[in-house]
C-alpha positions as CSV (number, residue, x, y, z in Angstrom):
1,X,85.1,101.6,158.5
2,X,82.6,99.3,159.3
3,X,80.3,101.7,161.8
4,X,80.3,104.2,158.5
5,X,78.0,101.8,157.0
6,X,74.4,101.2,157.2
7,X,73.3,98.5,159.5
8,X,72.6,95.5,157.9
9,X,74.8,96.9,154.8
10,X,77.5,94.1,155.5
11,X,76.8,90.5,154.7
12,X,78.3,87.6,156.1
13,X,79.1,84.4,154.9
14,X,78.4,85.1,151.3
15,X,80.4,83.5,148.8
16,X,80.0,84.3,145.4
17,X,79.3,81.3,143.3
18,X,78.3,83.5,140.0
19,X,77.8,86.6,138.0
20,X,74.7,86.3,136.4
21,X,74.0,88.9,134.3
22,X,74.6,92.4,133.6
23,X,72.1,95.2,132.9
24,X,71.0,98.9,132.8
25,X,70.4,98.4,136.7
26,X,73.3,97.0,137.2
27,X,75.1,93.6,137.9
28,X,73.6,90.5,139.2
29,X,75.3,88.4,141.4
30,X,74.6,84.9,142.3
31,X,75.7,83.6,145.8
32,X,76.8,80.1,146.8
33,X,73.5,79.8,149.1
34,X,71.4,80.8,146.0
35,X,70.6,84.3,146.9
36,X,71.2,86.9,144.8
37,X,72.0,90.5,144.9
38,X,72.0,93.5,142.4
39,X,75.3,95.9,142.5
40,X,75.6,99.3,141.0
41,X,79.3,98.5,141.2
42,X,81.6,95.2,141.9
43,X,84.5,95.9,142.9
44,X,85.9,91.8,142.6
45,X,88.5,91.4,145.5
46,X,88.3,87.9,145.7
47,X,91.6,86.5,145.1
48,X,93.2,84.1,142.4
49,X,90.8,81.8,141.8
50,X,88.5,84.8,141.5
51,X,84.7,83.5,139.8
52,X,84.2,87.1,138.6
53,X,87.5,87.1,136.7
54,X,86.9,84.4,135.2
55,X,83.6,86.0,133.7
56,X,85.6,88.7,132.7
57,X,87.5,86.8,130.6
58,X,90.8,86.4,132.3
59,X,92.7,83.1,132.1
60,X,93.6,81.0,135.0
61,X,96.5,82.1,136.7
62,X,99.3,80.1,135.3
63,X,101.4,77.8,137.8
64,X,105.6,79.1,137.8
65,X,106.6,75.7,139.0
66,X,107.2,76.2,142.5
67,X,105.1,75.1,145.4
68,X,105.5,77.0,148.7
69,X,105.2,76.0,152.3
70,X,104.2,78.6,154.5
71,X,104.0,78.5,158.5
72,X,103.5,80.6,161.9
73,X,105.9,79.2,164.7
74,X,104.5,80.7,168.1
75,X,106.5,81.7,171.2
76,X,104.0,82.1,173.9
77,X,107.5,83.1,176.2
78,X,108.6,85.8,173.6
79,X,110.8,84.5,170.1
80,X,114.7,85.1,170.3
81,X,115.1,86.5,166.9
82,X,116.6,89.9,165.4
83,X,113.9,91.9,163.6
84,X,115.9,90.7,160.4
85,X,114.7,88.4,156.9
86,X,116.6,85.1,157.1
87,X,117.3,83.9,153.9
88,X,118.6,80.3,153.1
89,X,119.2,78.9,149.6
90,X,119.6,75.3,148.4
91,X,119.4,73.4,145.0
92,X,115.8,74.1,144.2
93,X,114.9,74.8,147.3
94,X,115.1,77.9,149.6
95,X,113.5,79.1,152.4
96,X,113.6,81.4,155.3
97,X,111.8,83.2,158.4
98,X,111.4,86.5,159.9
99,X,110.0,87.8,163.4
100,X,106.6,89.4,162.5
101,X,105.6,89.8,166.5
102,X,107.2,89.7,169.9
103,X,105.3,86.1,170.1
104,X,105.6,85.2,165.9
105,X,107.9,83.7,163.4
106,X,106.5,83.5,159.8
107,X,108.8,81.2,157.8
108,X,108.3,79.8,154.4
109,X,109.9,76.8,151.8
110,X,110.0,77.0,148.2
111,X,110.6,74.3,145.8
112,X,110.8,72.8,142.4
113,X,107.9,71.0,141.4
114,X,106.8,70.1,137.6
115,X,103.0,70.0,139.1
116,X,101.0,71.2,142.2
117,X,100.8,67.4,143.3
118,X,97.8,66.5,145.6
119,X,96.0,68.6,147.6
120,X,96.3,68.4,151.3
121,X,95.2,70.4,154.6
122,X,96.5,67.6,156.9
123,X,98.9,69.8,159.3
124,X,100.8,67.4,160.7
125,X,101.7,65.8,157.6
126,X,102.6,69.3,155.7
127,X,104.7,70.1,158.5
128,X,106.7,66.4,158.4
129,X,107.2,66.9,154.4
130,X,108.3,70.4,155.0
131,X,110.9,69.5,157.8
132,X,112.5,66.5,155.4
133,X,112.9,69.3,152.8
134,X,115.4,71.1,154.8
135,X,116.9,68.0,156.8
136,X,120.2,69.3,157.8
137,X,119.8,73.1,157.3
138,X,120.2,75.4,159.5
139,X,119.1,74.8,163.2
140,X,117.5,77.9,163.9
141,X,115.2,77.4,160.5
142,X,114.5,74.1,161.7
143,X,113.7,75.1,165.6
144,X,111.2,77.5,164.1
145,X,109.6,75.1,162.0
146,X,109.3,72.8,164.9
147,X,107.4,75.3,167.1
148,X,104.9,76.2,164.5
149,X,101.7,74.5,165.4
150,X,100.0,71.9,162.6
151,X,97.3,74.4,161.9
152,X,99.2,77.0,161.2
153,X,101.0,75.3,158.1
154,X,99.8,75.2,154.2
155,X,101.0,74.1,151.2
156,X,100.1,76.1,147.8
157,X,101.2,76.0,144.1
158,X,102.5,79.8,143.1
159,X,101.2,81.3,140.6
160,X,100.9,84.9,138.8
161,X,99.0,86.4,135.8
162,X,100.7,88.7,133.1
163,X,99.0,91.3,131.6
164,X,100.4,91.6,128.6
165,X,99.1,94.5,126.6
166,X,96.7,94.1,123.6
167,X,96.1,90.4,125.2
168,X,94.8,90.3,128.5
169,X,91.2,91.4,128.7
170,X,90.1,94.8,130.3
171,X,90.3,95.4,134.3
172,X,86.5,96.4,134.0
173,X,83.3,95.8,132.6
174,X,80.6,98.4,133.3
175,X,80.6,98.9,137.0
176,X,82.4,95.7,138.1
177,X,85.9,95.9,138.3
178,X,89.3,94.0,139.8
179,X,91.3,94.2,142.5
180,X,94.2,92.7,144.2
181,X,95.0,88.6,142.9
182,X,91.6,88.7,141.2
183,X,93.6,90.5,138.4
184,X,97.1,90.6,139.1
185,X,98.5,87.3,140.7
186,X,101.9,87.6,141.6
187,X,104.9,85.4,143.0
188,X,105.9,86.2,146.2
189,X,109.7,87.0,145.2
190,X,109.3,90.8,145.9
191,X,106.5,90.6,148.3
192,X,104.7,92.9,147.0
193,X,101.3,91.1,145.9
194,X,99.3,92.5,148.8
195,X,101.2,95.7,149.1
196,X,99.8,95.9,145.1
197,X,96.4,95.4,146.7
198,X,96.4,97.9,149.4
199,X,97.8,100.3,146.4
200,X,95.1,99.3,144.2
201,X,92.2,100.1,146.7
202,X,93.9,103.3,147.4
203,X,93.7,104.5,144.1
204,X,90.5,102.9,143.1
205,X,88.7,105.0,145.5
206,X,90.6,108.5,144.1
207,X,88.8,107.5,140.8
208,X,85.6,106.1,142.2
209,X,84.6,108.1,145.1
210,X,84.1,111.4,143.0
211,X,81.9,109.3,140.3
212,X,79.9,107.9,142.8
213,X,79.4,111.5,144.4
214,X,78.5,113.5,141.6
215,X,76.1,110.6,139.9
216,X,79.0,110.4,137.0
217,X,79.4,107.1,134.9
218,X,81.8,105.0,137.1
219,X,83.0,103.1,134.3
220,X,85.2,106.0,133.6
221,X,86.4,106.7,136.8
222,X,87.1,102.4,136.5
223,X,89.3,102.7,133.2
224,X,91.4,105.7,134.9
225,X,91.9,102.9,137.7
226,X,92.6,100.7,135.4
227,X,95.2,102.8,133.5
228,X,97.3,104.8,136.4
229,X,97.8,100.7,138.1
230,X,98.2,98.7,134.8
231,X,101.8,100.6,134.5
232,X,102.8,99.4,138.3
233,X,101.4,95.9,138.7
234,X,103.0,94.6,135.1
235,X,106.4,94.9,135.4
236,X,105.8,93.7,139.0
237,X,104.6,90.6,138.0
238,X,107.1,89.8,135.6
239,X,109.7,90.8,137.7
240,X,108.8,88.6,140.8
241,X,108.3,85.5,138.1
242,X,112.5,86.1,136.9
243,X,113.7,86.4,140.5
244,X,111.6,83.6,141.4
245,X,113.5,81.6,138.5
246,X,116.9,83.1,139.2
247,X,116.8,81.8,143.2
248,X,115.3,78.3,142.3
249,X,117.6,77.2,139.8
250,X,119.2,73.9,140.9
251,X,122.3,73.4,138.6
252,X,125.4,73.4,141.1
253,X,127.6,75.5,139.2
254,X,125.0,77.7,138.5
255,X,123.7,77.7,142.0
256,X,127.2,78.8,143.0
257,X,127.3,81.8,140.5
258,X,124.2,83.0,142.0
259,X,125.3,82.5,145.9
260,X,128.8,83.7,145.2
261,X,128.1,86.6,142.8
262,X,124.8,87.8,141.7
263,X,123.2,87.7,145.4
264,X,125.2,89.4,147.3
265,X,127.1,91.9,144.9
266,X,123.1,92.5,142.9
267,X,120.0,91.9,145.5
268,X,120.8,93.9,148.2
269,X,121.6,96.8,146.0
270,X,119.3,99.7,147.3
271,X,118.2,100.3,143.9
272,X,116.9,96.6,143.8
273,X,114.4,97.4,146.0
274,X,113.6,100.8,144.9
275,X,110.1,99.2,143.9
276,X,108.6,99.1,147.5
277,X,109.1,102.8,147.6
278,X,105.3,104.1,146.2
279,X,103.8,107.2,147.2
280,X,100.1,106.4,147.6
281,X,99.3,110.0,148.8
282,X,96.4,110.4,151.5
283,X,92.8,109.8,150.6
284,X,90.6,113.1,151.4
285,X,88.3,112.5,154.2
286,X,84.6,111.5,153.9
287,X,82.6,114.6,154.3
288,X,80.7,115.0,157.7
289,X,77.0,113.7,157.0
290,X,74.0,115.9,158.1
């Protein structure tokens, strides 16, 4: 994608600190080094704590009450795992891992938590709070965990974003526009938050592309966007934030209900997962340039 572009078209190391204005030319942006650039269209991929949401008038995403651990155990000889999601669930706390390469485990934690807590990127020390979560789980968890190098572990609050209708402010303004966690933030309970993203860029440039092409006024072509995703990425949302409160409830009795009864007779219903089936169709290719 990259060798389509014009040299010098990328720009490196160029956070956005600002938007500073919006005009008949277009859209100003201000960047953390104090240059500036003007955009016929902004397309804001730039997560939850997204500056140009925030101009748009989007609240901060709200915190569910759950912090998650997240790690990378490495293998160098080859892991021993099936290709298979492990799943583990506690009182409050679940977790579990899944082979991602011949060499890679990914494995995560979630917990209860009535705040985020302090802010930390000391590996060593996540890694040691993350292990005394899970003291006396199950071994192959914990031998994961333990061959997951200290830079390779984080700690973050979850968090997510609702757009209820009528409420939450409008996807797009002019020519600058959302994408991904900058407008849709969602728990990781269906992980779907990045497959949402790749959607969104999929159909963004259906809508955008012809606009751009025939000099139309792309903040149509933005609202259609806006429209065809709002319908997907809503119930989404809302429907990772219940199963993230169904798996991390911590009442015993009801803990038992859900392990015992709506687990395995309800999640692994096909039809449960009948939302990671979405046909994005295939983008028609860029037209041979003269």
């Amino acid at each position: 994608m990259a060798s389509k572009l014009p040299p010098g078209a990328i720009s490196f190391s160029s956070k956005l600190k600002s938007v500073a204005g919006q005009g008949p030319d277009g859209t100003l942006l201000e960047l953390q080094d104090g240059r500036q650039l003007l955009s016929k269209v902004v397309l804001g991929c730039d997560g939850v704590n997204s500056p140009i949401a925030r101009w748009m008038g989007f609240s901060e995403p709200r915190y569910v009450g759950h912090m998650a651990f997240r790690g990378l155990a490495d293998y160098a000889g080859g892991q021993p795992f099936e290709s298979k999601v492990n799943y583990i669930y506690g009182r409050g706390v679940r977790a579990g891992f899944v082979p991602v390469s011949p060499t890679k485990v990914y494995w995560f934690i979630c917990f209860n938590s009535e705040t985020p807590g302090r802010k930390t990127t000391d590996g060593a020390a996540l890694k040691r709070e993350a292990l005394e979560l899970v003291r006396g789980w199950p071994d192959d968890l914990v031998a994961v965990m333990r061959s997951t190098p200290d830079d390779a572990v984080v700690k973050t609050p979850l968090v997510d974003r609702w757009l209820w209708p009528g409420l939450a402010p409008p996807a797009s303004r002019g020519g600058v526009v959302l994408v991904g966690d900058a407008w849709h933030p969602m728990t990781p309970n269906l992980g779907q938050g990045a497959c949402c993203a790749l959607e969104d860029a999929v159909v963004l440039a259906r809508h955008l592309a012809p606009a751009v092409l025939a000099g139309d006024d792309v903040g149509e072509a933005l609202r259609r966007y806006e429209s065809e995703r709002w319908g997907r990425v809503f119930p989404l949302t809302a429907r990772a934030g219940l199963v993230g409160a169904l798996v991390q409830w911590g009442n015993p009795v009801v803990c038992a209900a859900r392990d015992g009864v709506v687990i395995p007779r309800l999640v692994r219903l096909g039809p449960f997962l009948e939302h990671t089936n979405f046909e994005c169709g295939l983008l028609d290719p860029a037209a041979p340039s003269a």
